[in-house]
C-alpha positions as CSV (number, residue, x, y, z in Angstrom):
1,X,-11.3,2.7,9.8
2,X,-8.0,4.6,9.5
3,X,-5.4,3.0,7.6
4,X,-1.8,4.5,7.7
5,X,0.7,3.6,4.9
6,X,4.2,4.1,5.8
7,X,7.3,3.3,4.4
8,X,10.8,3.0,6.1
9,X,14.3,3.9,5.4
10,X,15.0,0.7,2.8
11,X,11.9,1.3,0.7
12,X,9.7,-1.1,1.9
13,X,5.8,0.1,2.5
14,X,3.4,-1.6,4.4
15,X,-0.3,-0.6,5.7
16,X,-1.2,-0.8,9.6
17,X,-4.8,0.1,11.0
18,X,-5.3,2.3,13.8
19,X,-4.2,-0.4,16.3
20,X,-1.0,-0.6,14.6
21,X,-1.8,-4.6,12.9
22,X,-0.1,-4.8,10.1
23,X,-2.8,-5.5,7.4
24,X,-0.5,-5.9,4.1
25,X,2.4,-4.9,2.5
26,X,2.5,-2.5,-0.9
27,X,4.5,-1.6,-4.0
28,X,4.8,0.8,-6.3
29,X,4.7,-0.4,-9.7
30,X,7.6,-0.6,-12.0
31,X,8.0,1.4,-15.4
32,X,8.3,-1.5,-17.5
33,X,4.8,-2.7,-15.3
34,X,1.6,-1.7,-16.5
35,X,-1.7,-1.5,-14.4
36,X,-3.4,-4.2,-16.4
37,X,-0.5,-6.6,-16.2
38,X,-0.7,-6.1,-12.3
39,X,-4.1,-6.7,-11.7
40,X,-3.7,-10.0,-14.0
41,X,-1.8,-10.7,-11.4
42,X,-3.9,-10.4,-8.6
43,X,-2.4,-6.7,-7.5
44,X,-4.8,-3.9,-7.1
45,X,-4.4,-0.1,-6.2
46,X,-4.4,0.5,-2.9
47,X,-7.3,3.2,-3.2
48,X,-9.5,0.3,-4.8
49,X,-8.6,-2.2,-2.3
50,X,-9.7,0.0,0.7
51,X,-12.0,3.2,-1.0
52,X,-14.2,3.3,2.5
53,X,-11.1,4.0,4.9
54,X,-9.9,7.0,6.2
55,X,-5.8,6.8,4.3
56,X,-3.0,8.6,6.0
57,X,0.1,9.1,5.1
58,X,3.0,7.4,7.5
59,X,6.3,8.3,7.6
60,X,8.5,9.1,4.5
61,X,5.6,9.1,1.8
62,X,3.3,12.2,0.6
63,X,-0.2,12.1,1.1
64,X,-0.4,12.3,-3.2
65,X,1.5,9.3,-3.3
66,X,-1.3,6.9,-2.1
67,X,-2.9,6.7,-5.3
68,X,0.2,5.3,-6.8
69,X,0.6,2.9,-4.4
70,X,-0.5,-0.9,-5.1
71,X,-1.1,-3.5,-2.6
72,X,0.7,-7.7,-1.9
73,X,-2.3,-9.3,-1.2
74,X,-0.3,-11.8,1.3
75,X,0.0,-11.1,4.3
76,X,2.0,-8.7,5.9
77,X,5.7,-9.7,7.0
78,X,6.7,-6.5,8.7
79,X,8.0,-6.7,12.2
């Protein structure tokens, strides 16, 4: 499955499959934020969340980025 993170002009970052369905929207954490006190929150690294898929990197974000990114686990309110 290829997944394609991409991320527009006002900073928000959402993942699509190949189809282009929005699947779910992401985040990168804060500095105050630590990885712990994100997953107690239910948040999880995008390269946990989906380790089998192909990731590619959308528009405005580097490839090396991806492992930084975490991902909403509601559901995607893109347009």
């Amino acid at each position: 499955m290829i997944v394609t993170v991409c991320m527009d002009a006002a900073g928000a970052i959402w993942i699509a499959n190949g189809q282009g369905a929005l699947l779910a929207e992401c985040f990168f954490k804060a500095e105050d934020e630590t990885e712990d006190e994100l997953r107690l929150m239910g948040y999880h690294r995008l390269l946990t969340v989906y380790p089998a898929a192909h990731l590619a990197a959308g528009t405005v974000l580097e490839p090396g980025e991806l492992g930084e990114l975490f991902v909403d686990g509601g559901p995607a309110r893109r347009p």
